[in-house]
C-alpha positions as CSV (number, residue, x, y, z in Angstrom):
1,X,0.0,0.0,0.0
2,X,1.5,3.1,-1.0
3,X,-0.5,6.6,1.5
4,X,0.9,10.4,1.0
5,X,0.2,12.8,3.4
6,X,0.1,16.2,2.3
7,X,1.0,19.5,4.8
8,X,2.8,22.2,2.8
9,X,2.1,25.1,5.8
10,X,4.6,26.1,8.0
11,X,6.9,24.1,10.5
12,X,4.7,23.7,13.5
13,X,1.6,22.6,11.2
14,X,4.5,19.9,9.7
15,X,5.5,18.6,12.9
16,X,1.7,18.1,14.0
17,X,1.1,16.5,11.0
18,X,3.8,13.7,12.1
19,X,1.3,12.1,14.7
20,X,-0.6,10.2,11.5
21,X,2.4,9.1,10.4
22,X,2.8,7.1,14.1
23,X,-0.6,5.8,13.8
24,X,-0.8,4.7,10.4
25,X,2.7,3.2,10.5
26,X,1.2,0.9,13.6
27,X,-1.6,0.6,11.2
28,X,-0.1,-0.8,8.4
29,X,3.4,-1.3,9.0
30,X,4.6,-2.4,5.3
31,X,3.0,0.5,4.0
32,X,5.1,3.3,2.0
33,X,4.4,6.3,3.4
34,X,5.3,9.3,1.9
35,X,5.2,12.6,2.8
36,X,4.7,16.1,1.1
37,X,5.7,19.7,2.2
38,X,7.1,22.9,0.8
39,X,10.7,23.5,0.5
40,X,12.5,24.3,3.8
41,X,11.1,22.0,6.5
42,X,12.4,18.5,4.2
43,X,15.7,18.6,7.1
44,X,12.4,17.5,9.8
45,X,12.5,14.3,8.8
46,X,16.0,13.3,8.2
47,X,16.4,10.2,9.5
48,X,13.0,9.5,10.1
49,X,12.0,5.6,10.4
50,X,8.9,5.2,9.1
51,X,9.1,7.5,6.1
52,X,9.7,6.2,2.2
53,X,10.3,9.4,0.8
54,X,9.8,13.4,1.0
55,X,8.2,15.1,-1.8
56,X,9.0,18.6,-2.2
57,X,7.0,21.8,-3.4
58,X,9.3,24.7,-4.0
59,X,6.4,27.3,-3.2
60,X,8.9,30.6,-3.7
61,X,10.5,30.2,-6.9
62,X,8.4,29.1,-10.4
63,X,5.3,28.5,-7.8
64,X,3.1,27.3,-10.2
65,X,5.4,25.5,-12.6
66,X,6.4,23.8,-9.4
67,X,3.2,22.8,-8.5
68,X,2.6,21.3,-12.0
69,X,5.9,19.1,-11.4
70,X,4.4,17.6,-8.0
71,X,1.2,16.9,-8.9
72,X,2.6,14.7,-12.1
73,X,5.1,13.0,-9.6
74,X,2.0,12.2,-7.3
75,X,0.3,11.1,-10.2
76,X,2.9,9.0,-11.1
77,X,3.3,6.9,-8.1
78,X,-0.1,5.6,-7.9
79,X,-1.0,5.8,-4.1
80,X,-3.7,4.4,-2.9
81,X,-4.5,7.0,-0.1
82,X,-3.8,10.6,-0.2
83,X,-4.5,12.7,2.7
84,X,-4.5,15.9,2.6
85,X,-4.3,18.3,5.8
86,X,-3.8,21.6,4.0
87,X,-7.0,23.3,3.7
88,X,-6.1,25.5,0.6
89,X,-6.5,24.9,-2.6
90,X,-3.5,24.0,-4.2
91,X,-3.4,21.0,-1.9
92,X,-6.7,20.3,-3.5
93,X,-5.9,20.4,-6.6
94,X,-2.7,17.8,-6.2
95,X,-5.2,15.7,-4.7
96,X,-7.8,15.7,-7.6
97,X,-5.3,14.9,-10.0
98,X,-3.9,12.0,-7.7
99,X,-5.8,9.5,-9.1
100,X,-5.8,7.9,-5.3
101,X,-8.4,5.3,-5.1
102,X,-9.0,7.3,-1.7
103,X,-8.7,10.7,-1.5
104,X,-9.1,12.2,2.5
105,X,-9.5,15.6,3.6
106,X,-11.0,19.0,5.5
107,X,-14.4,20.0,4.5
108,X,-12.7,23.3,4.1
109,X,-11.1,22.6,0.8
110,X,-11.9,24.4,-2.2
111,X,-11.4,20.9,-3.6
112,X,-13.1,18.5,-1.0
113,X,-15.9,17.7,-3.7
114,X,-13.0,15.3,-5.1
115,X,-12.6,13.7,-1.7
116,X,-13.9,10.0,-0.9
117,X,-13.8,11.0,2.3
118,X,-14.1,14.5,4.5
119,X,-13.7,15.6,7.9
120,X,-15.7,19.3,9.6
121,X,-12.5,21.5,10.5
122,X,-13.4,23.2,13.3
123,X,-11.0,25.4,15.1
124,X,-12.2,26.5,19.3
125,X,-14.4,23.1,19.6
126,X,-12.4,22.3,22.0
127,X,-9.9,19.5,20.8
128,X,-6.6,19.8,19.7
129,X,-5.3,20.5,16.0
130,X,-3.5,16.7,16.4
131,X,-7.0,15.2,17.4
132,X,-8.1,17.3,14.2
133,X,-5.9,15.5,11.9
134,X,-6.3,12.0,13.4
135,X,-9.8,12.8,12.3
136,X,-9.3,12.1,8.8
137,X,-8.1,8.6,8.9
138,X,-10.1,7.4,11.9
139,X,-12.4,5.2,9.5
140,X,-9.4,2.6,9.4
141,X,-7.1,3.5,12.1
142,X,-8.7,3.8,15.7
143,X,-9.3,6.6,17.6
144,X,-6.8,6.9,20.1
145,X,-4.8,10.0,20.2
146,X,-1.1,9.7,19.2
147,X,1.2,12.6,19.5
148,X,3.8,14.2,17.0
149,X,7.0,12.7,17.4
150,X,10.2,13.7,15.3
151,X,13.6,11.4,15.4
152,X,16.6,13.7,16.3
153,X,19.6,11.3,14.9
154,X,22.6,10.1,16.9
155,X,24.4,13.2,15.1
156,X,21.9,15.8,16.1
157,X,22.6,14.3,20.2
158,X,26.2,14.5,19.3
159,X,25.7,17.9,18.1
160,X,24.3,19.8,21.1
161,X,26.0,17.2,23.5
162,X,28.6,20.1,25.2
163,X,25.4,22.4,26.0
164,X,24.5,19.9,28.4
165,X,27.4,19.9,30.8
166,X,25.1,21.8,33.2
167,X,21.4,22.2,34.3
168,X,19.6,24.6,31.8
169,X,16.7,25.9,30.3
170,X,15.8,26.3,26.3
171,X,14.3,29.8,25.5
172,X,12.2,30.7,22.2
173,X,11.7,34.3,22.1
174,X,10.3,35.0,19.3
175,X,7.3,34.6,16.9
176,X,6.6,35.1,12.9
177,X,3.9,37.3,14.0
178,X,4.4,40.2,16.8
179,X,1.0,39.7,19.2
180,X,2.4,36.3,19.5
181,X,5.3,36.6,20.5
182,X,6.3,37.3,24.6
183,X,7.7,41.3,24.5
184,X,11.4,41.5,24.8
185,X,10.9,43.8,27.7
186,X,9.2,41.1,29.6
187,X,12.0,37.9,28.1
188,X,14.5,40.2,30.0
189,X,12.7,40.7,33.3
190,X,12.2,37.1,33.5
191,X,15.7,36.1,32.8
192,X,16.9,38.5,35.3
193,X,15.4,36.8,38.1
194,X,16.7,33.3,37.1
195,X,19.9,31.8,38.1
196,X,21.2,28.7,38.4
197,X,20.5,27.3,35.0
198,X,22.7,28.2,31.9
199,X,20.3,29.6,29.3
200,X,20.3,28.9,25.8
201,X,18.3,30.9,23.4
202,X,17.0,29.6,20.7
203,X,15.4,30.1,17.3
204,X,15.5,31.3,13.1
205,X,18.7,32.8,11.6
206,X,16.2,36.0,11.4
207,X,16.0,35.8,15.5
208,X,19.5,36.1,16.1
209,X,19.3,40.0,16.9
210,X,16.4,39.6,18.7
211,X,18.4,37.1,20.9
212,X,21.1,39.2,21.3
213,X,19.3,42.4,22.6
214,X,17.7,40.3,24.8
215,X,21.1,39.1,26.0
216,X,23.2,42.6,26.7
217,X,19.6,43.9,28.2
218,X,19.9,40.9,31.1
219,X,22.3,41.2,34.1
220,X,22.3,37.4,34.2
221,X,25.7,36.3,32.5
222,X,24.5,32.4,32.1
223,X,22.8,33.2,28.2
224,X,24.3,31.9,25.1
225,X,22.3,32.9,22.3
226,X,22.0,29.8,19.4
227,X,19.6,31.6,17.3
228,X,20.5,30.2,13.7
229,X,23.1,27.9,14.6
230,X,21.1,24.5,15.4
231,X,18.5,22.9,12.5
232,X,15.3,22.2,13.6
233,X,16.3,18.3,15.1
234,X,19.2,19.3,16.5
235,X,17.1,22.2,18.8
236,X,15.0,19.2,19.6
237,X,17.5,17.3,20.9
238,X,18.8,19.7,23.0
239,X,15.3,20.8,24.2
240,X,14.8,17.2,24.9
241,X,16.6,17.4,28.0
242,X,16.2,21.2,29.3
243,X,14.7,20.8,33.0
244,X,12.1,23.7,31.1
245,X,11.5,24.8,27.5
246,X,10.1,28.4,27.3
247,X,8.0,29.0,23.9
248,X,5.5,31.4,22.5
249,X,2.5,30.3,20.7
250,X,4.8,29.2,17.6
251,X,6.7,26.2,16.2
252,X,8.9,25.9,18.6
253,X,6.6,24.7,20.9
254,X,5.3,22.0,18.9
255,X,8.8,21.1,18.4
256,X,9.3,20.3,22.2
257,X,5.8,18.6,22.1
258,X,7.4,16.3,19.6
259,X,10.1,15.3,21.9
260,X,8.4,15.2,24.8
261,X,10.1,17.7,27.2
262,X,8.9,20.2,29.3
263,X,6.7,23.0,28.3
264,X,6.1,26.0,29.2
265,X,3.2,28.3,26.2
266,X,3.1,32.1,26.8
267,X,-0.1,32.7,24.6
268,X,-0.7,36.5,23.9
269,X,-3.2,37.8,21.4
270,X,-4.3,34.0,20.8
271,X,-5.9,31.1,23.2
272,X,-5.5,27.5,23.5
273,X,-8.7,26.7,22.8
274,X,-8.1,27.3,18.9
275,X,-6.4,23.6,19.7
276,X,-2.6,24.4,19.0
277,X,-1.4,24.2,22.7
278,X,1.7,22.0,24.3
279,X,1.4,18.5,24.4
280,X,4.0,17.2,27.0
281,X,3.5,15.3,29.7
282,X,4.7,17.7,32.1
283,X,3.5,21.6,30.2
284,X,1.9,24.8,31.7
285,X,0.5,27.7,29.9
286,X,0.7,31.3,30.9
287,X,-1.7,33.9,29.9
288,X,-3.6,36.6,31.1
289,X,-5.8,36.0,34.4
290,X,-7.8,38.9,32.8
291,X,-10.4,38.8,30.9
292,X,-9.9,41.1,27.7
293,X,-12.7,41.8,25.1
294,X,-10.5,42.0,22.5
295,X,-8.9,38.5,23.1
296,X,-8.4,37.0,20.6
297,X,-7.9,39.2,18.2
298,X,-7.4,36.3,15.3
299,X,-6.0,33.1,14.6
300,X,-2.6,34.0,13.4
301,X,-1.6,36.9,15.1
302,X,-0.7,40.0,13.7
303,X,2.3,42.7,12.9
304,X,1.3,45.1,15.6
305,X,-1.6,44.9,17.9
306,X,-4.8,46.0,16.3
307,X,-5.8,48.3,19.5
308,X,-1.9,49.4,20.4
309,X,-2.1,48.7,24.0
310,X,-1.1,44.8,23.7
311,X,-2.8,43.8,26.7
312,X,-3.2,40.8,26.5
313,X,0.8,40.5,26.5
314,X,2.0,43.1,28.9
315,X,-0.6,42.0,31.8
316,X,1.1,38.6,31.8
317,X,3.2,38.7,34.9
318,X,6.4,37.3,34.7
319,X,6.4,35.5,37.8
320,X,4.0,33.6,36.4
321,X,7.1,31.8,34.5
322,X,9.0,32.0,37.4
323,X,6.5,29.4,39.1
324,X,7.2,27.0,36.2
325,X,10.9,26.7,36.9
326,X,11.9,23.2,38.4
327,X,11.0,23.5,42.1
328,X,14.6,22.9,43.5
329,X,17.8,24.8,41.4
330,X,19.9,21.6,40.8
């Protein structure tokens, strides 16, 4: 049996995407199972045990001519299940002309008229994006919840091995979209109160200045900023371990979900009931004790706050983190 999966969003909607490829590998495990996203996020699954191949859609150069190229290569391979995630529709259309004997999806889809099979995508019912997704291929799966899980290699331990000499903590500071993302202000008031932990900061090449003024604003020394210097398994191996992992409402997040490891969400302008929150065993989230009309302002986020106060960010009080610290400094 060959089944593609099809997610061509951005990272954190990838790495949530990888909990159907735990279930159906249990499922049916001499299935091929392939996988395709857009160009960038292929490096998530290097390694990755249960995957056949990764099909990739260059969506910034020749976008449509691109397009054109992987829907004839999914044609070509004859699966017998596609499922599609995306809700947009060029996913649609590479499903259409799959010529899957089964084709799965979201209601949602310009294209789900083709499907066999489709699912009601409801975001704020409740349930989590993963339980969402594990939707779709319930019919011959089960319905037990499976979380994402990616496969750091021995390499990517290797690595980040010499960061872990000492008790620390993994940071995310920032956010593709501003009312997202924790205010810098606030990173540094929390990091000056901390001690005992070396502190690695985290994230995109494009974070790396963000890191570093957040680093020469804090008194505390114990901060090495990693920003653009780890790919995305290698930050998961490393976060794997960290006694706390600090994230905004963003991919990171989902990345420490996927390994397991602590947790702690700061959600801003958006809630966790949209169904995009931490999934470790041991994960708190921080918000606002107060109520705020204007909360939430949207799904995504957005460049500046719509109302320029950004309550719903600079009410959060900081010790609020400071409570999810490991109760005894090592």
């Amino acid at each position: 049996m060959k089944i593609l999966i099809i997610q061509t969003a951005f990272i954190g909607d990838v790495i949530l995407a990888t909990s159907l490829l735990e279930k159906l590998h249990v499922r049916f495990p001499d299935a091929s199972l392939d996988f395709l996203l857009r160009k960038g996020n292929e490096s998530l699954f290097s390694g990755h045990p249960y995957l056949n191949r990764v099909l990739i859609w260059d969506k910034k150069t020749n976008k449509n001519r691109n397009l054109v190229k992987v829907i004839k290569e999914v044609r070509k391979t004859k699966y017998d299940k596609v499922i599609n995630l995306q809700r947009f529709a060029s996913s649609g259309l590479i499903t259409f002309f799959s010529g899957a004997k089964e084709k799965i999806g979201f209601d949602k889809n310009p294209f789900s008229f083709c499907y066999t099979r489709k699912i009601k995508h409801i975001i704020g019912d409740g349930r989590h994006e993963v339980e969402r997704n594990l939707e779709l291929i319930a019919s011959f799966a089960d319905n037990h919840f499976v979380k994402p899980r990616l496969y750091p290699t021995a390499a990517d331990f290797e690595r980040v091995n010499d960061y872990k000499l000492a008790p620390y903590l993994c940071i995310a500071p920032a956010s593709v979209w501003f009312t997202k993302q924790f205010p810098f202000h606030k990173w540094v008031e929390f990091l000056n109160t901390v001690s005992g932990y070396a502190i690695y900061l985290i994230g995109a090449p494009s974070d790396v200045d963000l890191c570093n003024q957040i680093i020469t604003s804090s008194v505390n020394k114990n901060i090495v900023n990693l920003a653009g210097k780890l790919s995305f398994l290698q930050s998961a191996a490393l976060m794997k371990d960290a006694l706390m992992n600090y994230c905004n409402d963003s991919a990171p997040l989902h990345i420490v979900s996927s390994v397991n490891a602590p947790a702690t969400a700061v959600f801003c302008s958006t809630i966790p009931a949209f169904g995009f929150g931490p999934l470790s065993s041991e994960s708190f989230i921080v918000e606002i004790k107060e109520k705020l009309d204007c909360r939430p302002c949207g799904l995504h986020g957005y460049k500046a706050c719509p109302l320029k106060h950004f309550k719903c960010a600079e009410m959060i009080n900081v010790e609020q983190l400071v409570e999810t610290l490991p109760a005894q400094n090592p």
